[in-house]
C-alpha positions as a Python dict, from the first residue, in 0.01 Angstrom:
ca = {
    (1, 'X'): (0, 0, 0),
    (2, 'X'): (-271, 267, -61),
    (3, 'X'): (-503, 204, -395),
    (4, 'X'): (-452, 569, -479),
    (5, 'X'): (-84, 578, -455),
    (6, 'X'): (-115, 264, -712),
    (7, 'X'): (-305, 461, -877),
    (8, 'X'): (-92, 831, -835),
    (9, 'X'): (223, 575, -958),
    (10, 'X'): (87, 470, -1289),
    (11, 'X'): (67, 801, -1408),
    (12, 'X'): (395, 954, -1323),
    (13, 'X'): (571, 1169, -1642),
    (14, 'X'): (946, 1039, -1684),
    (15, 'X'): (1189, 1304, -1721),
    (16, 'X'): (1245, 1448, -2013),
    (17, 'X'): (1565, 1614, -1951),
    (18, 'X'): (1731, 1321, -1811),
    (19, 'X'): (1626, 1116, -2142),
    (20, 'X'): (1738, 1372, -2381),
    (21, 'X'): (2005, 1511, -2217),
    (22, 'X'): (2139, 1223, -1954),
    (23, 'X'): (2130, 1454, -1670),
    (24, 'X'): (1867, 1504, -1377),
    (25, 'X'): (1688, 1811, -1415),
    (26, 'X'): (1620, 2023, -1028),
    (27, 'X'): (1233, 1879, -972),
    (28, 'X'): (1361, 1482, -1033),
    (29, 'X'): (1226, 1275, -745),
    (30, 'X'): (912, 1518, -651),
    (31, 'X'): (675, 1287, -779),
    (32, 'X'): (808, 966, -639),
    (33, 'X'): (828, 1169, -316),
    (34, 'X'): (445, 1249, -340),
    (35, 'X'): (422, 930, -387),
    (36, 'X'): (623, 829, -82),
    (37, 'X'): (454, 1030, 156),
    (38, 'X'): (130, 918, 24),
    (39, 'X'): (212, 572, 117),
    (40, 'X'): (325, 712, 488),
    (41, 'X'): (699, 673, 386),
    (42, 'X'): (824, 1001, 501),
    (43, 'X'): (1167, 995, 569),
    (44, 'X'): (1204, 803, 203),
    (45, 'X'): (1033, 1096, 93),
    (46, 'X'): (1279, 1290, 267),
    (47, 'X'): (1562, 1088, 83),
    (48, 'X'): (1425, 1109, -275),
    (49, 'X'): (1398, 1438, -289),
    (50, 'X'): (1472, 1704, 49),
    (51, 'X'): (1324, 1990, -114),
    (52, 'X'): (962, 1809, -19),
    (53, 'X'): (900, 1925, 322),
    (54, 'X'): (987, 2292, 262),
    (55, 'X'): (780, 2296, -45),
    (56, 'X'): (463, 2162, 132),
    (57, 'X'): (539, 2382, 418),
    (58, 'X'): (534, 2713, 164),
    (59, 'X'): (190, 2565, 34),
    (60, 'X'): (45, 2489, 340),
    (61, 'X'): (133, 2822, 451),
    (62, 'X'): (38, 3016, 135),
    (63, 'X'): (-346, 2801, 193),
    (64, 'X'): (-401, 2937, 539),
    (65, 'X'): (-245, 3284, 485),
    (66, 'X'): (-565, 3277, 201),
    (67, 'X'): (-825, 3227, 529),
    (68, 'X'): (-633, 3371, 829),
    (69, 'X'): (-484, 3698, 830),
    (70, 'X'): (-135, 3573, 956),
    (71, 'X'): (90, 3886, 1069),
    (72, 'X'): (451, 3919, 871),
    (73, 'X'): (276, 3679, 635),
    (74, 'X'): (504, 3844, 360),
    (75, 'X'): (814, 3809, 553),
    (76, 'X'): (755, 3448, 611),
    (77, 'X'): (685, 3348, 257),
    (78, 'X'): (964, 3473, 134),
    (79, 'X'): (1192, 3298, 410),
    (80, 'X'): (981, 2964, 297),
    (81, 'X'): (1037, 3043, -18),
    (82, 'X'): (1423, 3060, -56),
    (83, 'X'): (1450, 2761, 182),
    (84, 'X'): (1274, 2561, -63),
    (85, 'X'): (1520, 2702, -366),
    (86, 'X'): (1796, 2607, -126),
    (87, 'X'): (1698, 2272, -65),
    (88, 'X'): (1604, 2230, -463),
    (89, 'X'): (1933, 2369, -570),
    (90, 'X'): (2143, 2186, -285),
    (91, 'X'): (1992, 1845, -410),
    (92, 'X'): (2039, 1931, -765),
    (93, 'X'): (2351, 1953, -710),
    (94, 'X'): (2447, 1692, -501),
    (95, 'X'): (2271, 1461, -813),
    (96, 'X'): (2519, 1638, -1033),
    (97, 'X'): (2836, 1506, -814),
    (98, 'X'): (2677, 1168, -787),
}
């Protein structure tokens, strides 16, 4: 196991929403996803929260659109963009059911 995802692990916020209110909130799991893929655990990444992938994809594509000048670059982060919210609200609510 990495030192930094030792490291990344001891300083992970708990979630407030599920202590107050008992419920997950939609970002519960990012962190220990991070975390995950960190440690080279991707498809438990994957499984702890699905929304990961698309979210680093929209990043990773909003950092190069900053150097390249990528054509329908508009177009693109908007598709990225509601795939993540898809994937966010389709896991929130398959937490709810469970």
């Amino acid at each position: 196991m990495p030192l930094f995802s030792l490291v990344f692990e001891d300083f992970m916020l708990p979630c407030l929403n599920k202590q107050v209110l008992g419920m997950p909130c939609p970002g519960c799991g990012i962190q220990r996803s991070v975390s995950l893929i960190l440690q080279g655990e991707f498809y438990a990444a994957f499984l702890m929260y699905p929304a990961i992938y698309p979210i680093l994809a929209l990043f990773g594509f909003l950092f190069l659109d900053v150097f390249f000048k990528i054509k329908y670059a508009s177009k693109i982060t908007i598709g990225l963009m509601i795939a993540s919210v898809v994937f966010i609200l389709g896991n929130f609510l398959i937490q709810l059911i469970n």
